[in-house]
N, C-alpha and C positions, 0 to 999 in steps of 0.2 A: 307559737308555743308548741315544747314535743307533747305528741302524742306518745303513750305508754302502750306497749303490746307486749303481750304474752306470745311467744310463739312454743310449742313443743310436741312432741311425740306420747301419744298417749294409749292404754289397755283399753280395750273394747270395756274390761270392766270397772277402768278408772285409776288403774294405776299406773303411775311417771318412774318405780322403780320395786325392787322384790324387798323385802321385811330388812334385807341388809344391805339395801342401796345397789341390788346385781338388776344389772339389765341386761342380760345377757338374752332377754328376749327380740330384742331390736334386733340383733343379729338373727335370731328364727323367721322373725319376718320379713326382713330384707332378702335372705335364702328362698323365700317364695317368692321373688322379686320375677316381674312379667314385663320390662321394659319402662320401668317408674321409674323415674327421674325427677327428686325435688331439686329446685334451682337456688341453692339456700343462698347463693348471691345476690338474687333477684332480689333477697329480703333485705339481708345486708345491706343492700346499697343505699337504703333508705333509712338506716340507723344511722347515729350518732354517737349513742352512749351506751352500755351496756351495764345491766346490775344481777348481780349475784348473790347470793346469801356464801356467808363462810364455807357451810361444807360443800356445796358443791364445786365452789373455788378450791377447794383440798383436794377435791375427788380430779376435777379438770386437771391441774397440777401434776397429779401422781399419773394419771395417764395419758397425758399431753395435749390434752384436748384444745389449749389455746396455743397453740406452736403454728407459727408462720402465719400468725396472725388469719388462723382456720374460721373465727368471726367475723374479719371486717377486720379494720384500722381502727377503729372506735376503741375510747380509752370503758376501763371498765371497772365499775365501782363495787366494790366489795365488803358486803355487810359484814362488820364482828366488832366482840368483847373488843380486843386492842390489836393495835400494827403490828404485823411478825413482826421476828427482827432479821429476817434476810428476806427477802422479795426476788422473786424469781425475772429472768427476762424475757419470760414467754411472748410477754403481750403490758399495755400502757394500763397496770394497776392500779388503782387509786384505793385507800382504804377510808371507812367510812365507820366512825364507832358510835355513833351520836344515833341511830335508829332510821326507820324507813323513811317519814319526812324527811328528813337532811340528805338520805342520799337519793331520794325523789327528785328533788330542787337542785342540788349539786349537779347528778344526773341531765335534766332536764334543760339548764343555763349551758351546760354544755353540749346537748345536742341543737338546743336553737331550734330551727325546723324541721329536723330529722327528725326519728323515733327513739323512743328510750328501747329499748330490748331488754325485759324482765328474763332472766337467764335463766336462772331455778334458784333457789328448787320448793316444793310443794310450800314448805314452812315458811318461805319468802313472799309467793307467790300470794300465799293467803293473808298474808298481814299488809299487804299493799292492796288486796280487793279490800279489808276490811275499814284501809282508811280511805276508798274510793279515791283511790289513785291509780285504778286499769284502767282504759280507753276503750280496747280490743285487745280480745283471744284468738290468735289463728292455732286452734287443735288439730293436730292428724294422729286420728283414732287407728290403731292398728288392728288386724284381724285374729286377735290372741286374748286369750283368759289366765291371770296368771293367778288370781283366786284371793292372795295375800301381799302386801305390800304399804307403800307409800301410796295412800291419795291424793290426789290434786286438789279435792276441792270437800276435804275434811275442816275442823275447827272456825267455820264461816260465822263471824259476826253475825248476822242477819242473812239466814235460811231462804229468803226469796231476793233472787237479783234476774231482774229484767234484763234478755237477751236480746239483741235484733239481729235474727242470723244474714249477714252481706250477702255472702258465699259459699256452698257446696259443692265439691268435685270430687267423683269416687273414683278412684285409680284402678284399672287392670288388677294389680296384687290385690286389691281387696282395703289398700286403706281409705280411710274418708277426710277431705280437711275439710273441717268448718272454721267458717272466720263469724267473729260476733264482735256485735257491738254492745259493750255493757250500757245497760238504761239505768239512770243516776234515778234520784228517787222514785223507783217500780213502787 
């Protein structure tokens, strides 16, 4: 069965992007960059399936983020209201209007033993911890305060979720990734 992981880039003080979806911080911290190197293939190779919520599938789109297949091969399921009606050829789309279950389980039959890859964004992120359907979080916390923004881990069903942290590695620039394992009923 796939396992479900979070991976992403996060603010020292908890946010995934600024009040109007600008991340233009990521670029600030990579500018302090000291010889880091994440191997996002290393991750990749171990997916299968990728899931999205709508906007961040919009946001990808307009600025190409899924071009040359920049995830993996992994086809990628994309939460919303209804199917556009033109579909881009970025990358193997899949649209999903039915809610997080269906595209958990769709998701999931298609990665088989790989990992599912929770893509973004925050809104998605949370509505899939709250029907305990994350596995693991691998977070790399950046060294930047953006003050206001999108949180990650706002509108949480239930305020206490057991963590078991796997792994910590602090990088030269100053970021930290923690990988966790979410503890089902903490």
């Amino acid at each position: 069965m796939a396992k479900t992981v979070l991976n992403l880039l996060m603010t020292f003080d908890g946010f995934i992007a600024g009040e109007k979806d600008e991340i233009d911080w990521i670029e600030k911290v990579h500018k302090k960059d000291s010889g880091y190197e994440f191997d996002f293939s290393s991750f990749t190779s171990n997916v299968g399936a990728i899931i999205t919520g709508n906007r961040s599938y919009e946001m990808g789109i307009e600025q190409g983020w899924f071009k040359n297949n920049a995830y993996g091969p992994s086809p990628i399921f994309v939460l919303c209201s209804k199917t556009p009606d033109k579909t881009p050829d970025d990358a193997d789309f899949r649209y999903v209007t039915s809610g997080v279950k269906e595209a958990h389980r769709l998701a999931g039959e298609t990665a088989g033993d790989q990992w599912v890859y929770l893509f973004g964004g925050a809104k998605t992120f949370q509505q899939f911890l709250n029907e305990n359907l994350v596995d693991e979080m691998f977070i790399t916390i950046a060294p930047i305060l953006i003050g206001k923004g999108i949180r990650l881990f706002d509108n949480l069903a239930d305020r206490h979720v057991g963590l078991d942290i796997m792994e910590t590695v602090k990088h030269s620039n100053g970021m930290i990734e923690i990988k966790a394992r979410i503890e089902q009923g903490f």
